[in-house]
C-alpha positions in Angstrom: 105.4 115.1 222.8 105.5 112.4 220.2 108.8 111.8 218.3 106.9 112.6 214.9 106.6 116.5 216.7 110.1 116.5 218.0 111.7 115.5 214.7 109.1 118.0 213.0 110.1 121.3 215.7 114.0 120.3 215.5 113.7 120.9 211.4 111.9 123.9 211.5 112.6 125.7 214.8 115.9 127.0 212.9 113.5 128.6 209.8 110.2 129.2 211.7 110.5 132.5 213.9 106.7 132.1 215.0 107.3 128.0 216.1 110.5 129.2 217.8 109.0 131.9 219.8 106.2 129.3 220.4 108.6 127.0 221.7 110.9 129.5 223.9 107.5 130.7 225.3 106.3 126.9 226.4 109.2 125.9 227.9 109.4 129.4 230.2 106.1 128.3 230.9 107.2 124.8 231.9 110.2 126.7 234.1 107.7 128.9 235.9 105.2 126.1 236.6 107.7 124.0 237.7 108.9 126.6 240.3 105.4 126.7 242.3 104.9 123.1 242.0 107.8 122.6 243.9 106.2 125.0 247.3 104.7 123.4 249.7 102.1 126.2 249.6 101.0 129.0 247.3 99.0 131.7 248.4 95.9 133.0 246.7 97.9 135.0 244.1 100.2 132.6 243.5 97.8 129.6 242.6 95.7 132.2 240.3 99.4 132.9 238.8 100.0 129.3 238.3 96.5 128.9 236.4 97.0 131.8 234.3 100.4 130.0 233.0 98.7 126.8 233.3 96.2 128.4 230.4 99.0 130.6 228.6 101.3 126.9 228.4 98.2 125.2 226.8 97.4 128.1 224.3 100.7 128.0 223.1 100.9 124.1 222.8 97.8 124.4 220.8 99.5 127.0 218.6 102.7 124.4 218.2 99.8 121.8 217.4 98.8 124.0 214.3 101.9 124.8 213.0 103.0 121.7 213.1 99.9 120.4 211.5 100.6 122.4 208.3 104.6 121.1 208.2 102.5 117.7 208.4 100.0 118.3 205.6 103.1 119.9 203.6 105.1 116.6 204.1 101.8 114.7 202.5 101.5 116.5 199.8 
């Protein structure tokens, strides 16, 4: 994430409820991923699992994204 966002999500997290549940969501995301990428092996299920948070992580960044996009178009205007 560039510093731009960061600076952008640490003003607003405190004011936004929908960024901060955006954020809390993304980085359980991050925790859960990082769990099966540390096995050595995931079975079938597991590796679908991983995808389906894989997708959920990137649906929710893309949610951040936008939000973020209209604290940047307020800041311009």
């Amino acid at each position: 994430m560039e510093k731009q966002d960061l600076e952008l999500i640490n003003r607003y997290i405190g004011i936004d409820p929908e960024l901060k549940r955006y954020m809390d969501e993304h980085a359980e995301f991050e925790r859960l991923l990082e769990e099966y990428n540390r096995r050595p092996y995931l079975t079938a299920e597991e590796s679908l699992e991983r995808k389906r948070l894989q997708k959920m992580k990137l649906a929710g960044r893309d949610k951040i994204e936008q939000i973020l996009a209209k604290y940047r178009k307020e800041a311009v205007a």
